[in-house]
C-alpha positions in Angstrom: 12.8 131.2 150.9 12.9 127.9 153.0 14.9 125.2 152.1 14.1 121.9 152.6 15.8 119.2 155.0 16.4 117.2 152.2 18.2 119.6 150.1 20.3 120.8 152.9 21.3 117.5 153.7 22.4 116.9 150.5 24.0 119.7 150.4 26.1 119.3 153.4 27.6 115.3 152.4 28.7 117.1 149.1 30.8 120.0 151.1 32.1 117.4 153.8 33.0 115.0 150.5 34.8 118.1 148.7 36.6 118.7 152.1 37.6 115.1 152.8 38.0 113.9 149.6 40.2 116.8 148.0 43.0 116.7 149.8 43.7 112.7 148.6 42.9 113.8 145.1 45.2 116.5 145.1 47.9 114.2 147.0 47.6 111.3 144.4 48.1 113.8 141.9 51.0 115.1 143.6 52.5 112.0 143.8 52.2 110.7 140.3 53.3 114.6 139.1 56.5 113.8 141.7 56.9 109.9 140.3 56.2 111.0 136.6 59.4 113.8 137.2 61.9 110.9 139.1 61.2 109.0 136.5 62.1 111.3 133.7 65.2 112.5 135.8 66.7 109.3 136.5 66.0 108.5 132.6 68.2 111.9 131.9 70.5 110.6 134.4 71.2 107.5 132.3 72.0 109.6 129.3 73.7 112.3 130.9 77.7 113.6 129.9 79.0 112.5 133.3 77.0 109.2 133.2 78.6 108.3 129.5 82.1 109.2 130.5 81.5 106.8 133.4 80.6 104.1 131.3 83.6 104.6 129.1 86.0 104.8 131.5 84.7 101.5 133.0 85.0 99.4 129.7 88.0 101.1 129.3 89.7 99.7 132.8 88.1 96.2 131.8 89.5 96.3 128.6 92.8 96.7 129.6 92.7 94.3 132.9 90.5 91.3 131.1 91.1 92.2 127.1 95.2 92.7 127.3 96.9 92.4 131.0 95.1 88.7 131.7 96.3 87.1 128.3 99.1 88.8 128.6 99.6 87.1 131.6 99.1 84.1 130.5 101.6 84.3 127.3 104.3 85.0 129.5 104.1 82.4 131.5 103.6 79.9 128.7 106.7 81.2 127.2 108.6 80.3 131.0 107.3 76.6 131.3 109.5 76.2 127.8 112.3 77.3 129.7 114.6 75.1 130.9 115.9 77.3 133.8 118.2 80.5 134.5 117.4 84.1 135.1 115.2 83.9 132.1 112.1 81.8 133.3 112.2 84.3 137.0 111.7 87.5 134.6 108.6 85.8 132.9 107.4 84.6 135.9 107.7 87.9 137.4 106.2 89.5 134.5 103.9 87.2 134.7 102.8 87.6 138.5 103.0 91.6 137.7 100.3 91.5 135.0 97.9 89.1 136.2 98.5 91.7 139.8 97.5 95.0 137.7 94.6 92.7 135.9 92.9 92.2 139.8 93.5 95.7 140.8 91.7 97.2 137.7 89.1 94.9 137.9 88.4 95.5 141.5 88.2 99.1 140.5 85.8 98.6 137.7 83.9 96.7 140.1 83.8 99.5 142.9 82.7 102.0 139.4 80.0 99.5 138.4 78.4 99.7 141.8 78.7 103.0 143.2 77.5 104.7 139.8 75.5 102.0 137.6 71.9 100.6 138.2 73.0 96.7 138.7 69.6 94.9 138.4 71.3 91.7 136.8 68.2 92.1 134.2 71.3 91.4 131.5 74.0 88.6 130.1 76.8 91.7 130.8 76.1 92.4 134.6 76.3 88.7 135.3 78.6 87.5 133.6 80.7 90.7 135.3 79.3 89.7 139.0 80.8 85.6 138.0 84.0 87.0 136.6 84.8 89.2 139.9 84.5 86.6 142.0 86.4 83.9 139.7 89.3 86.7 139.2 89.6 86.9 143.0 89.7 82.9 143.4 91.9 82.8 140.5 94.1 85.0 142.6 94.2 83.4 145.6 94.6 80.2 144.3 98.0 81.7 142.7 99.1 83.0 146.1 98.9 79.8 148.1 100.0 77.5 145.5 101.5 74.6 147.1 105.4 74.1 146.7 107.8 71.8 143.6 107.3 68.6 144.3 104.6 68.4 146.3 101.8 65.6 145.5 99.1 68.7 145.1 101.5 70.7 143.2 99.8 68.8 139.3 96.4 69.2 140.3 96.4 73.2 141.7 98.7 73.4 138.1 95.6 71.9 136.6 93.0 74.3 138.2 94.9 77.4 137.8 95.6 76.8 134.4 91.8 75.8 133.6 90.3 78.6 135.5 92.7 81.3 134.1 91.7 80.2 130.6 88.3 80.1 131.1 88.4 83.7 133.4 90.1 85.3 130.1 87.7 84.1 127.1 84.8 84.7 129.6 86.1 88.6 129.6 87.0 89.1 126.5 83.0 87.7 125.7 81.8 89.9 128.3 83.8 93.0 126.9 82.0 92.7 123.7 78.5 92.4 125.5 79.9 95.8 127.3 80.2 97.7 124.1 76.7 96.4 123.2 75.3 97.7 126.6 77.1 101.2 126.1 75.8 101.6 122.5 72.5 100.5 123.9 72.8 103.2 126.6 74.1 105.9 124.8 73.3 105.3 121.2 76.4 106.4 120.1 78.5 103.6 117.9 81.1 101.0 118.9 81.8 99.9 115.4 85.3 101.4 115.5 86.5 99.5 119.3 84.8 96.4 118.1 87.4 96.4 115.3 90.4 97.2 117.3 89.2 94.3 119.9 89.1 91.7 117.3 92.3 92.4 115.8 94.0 92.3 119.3 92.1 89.4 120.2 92.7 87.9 117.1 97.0 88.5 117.3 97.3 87.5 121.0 94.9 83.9 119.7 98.3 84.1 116.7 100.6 84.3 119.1 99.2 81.4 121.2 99.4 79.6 118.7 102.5 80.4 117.9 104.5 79.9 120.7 103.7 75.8 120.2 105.4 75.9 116.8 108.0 78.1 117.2 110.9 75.8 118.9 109.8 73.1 115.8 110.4 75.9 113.5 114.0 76.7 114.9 114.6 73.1 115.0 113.9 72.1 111.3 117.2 73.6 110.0 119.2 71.9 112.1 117.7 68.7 113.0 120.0 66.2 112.1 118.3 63.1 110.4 116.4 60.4 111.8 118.1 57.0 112.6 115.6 55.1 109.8 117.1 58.1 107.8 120.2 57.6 107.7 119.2 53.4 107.4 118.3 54.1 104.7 120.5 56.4 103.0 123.6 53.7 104.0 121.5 50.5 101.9 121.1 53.2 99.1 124.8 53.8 99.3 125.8 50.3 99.2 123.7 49.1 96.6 125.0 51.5 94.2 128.5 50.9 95.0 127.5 46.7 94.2 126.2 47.8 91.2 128.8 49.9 90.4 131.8 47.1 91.3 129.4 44.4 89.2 131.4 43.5 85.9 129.2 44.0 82.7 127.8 40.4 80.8 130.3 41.6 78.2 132.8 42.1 79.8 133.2 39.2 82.1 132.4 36.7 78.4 135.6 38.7 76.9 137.9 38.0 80.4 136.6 34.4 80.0 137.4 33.9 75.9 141.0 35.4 76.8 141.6 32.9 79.7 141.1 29.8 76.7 142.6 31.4 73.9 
């Protein structure tokens, strides 16, 4: 049986397409099989036991450096500029430098956590508020270091911008600690009800105990604050009026001295 040019032909662009073509096929396939499997590994990887207890222990370290140390920090030395002097206001200012000190060095390990181990596409308010807050916490600390000496004509305004700045740097972390424990419930689904309570109420007595400190020396001073000059103005005219009135002879009693002076 002959077979035609025609058919052979055809016959031979179909094998050199199955031969040519195959290979890519089977390579594309290959490829999305190999894509499809990252894909679901590094979504596994997200969720996995060592990836959580990552997570935690980073808001953890932020918690403590940003949530307690930094306003700590900052109440300590508020309580020290009320000081008048003495051994006292060195201790708070130490105390003061210590905390703020242990406050960068957790930060700058939850930093190095964040970006050997987590995916940081900035894609979220949490990552960049963290990327603005490392940088201002190192400023912040640098600014402290080479503050200019007492009495020195820059010495109001670096008091001004380390004061402003550490403000700002602590209710910027204590935000972004509450965007955290959004993230991780996001992440993990697990709930965060619990350490959103306990971060309230601490945020909630440390904002008391601002406060506080402001009304405090008033308070010890209301007992025995001896009065004010108009005070005591007044409590002298009071005095001597009713003395007057008490030394004033009665209408009856001066028309009786006066009927006994002509009888």
């Amino acid at each position: 049986m002959q077979i035609s040019d025609h058919m052979l032909r055809s016959f031979t662009i179909t094998a050199l397409a199955y031969v040519f073509l195959l290979p890519l096929v089977s390579c594309s396939s290959h490829g999305e099989i190999i894509s499809n499997h990252t894909s679901i590994k590094e979504n596994l990887h997200k969720t996995s036991p060592q990836m959580t207890s990552y997570i935690a222990v980073h808001g953890f370290i932020l918690w403590v450096s940003m949530g307690f140390l930094m306003p700590v920090g900052i109440l300590t030395i508020r309580m020290a500029n009320k000081e008048e002097g003495g051994r006292r206001v060195k201790v708070l200012f130490y105390l003061h430098a210590i905390f703020q000190t242990l406050a960068v060095l957790l930060v700058t390990v939850g930093a190095v956590m964040s970006i050997k181990n987590f995916e940081n596409s900035f894609n979220n308010h949490h990552q960049r508020l963290g990327l603005a807050l490392y940088v201002a916490i190192w400023m912040q600390a640098l600014i402290g270091i080479f503050r200019p000496p007492r009495g020195n004509k820059r010495r109001s305004k670096w008091y001004l911008t380390h004061w402003i700045l550490g403000t700002v740097i602590s209710m910027v972390g204590i935000i972004n600690i509450y965007t955290g424990l959004e993230a991780y419930h996001k992440k993990t689904s697990k709930s965060t009800g619990i350490w959103t309570i306990l971060l309230t109420a601490q945020v909630s007595f440390i904002a008391l105990f601002y406060l506080f400190q402001d009304k405090w020396e008033h308070i010890q001073k209301q007992a025995s604050h001896p009065p004010l000059p108009s005070d005591q103005e007044n409590v002298i005219v009071v005095t001597q009026r009713v003395n007057q009135k008490v030394m004033l002879p009665q209408p009856c009693a001066k028309r009786n001295a006066l009927t006994n002076l002509f009888d």
